[in-house]
C-alpha positions, 0 to 999 in steps of 0.5 A, spaced: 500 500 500 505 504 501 508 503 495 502 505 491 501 511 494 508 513 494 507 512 487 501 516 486 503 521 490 507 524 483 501 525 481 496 527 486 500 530 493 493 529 497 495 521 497 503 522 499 505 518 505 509 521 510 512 518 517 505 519 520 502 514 515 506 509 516 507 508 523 499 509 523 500 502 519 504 499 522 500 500 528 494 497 525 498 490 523 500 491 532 493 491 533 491 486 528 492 480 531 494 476 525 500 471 526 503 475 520 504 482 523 510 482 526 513 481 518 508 485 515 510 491 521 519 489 519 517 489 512 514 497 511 519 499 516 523 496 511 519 499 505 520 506 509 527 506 508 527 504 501 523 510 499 526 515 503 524 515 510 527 514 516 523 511 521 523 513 527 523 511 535 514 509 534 515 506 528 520 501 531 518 501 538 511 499 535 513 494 529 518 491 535 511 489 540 507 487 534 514 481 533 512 481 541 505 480 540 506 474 535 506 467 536 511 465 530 516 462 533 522 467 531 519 473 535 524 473 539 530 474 535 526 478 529 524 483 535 531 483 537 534 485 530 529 490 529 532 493 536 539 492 534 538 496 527 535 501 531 541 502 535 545 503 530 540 508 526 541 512 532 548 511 533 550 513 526 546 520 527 539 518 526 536 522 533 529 520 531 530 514 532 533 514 539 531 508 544 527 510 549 531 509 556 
């Protein structure tokens, strides 16, 4: 979906995504319940930041507890890599994407 609307965007800004949107998704596969939202959520943050954004601290907290919340059985360390990642986001200059202490 976020693709779509990134590539209609060129046309029509009224359908442009931005940081909000996007976290607004993720949140939406958080709240799903589906066994897939952990992969769902890790993918458009990954989506995000082929299209040139930078996902921030909410988008990764948020994508982290929907891998939390799973039943798949790699949960655990997919979560843990998401929070290695951002991390390193932080640690190389990206100040949105500080983990909350």
């Amino acid at each position: 979906m976020l693709e779509r609307m990134n590539h209609k965007s060129s046309t029509n800004r009224q359908v442009e995504p931005d940081l909000v949107i996007c976290s607004s998704i993720i949140h939406t596969w958080l709240k799903s319940g589906l066994v897939q939202a952990g992969e769902k959520a890790e993918a458009l943050l990954q989506t995000m930041e082929e299209i040139g954004f930078k996902p921030n601290a909410i988008s990764f907290n948020t994508a982290i507890s929907a891998w939390a919340k799973s039943s798949d059985r790699s949960a655990g360390q997919r979560a843990e890599l998401l929070l290695q990642k951002m991390l390193e986001l932080y640690e190389a200059g990206s100040l949105n994407a500080k983990p909350k202490q």
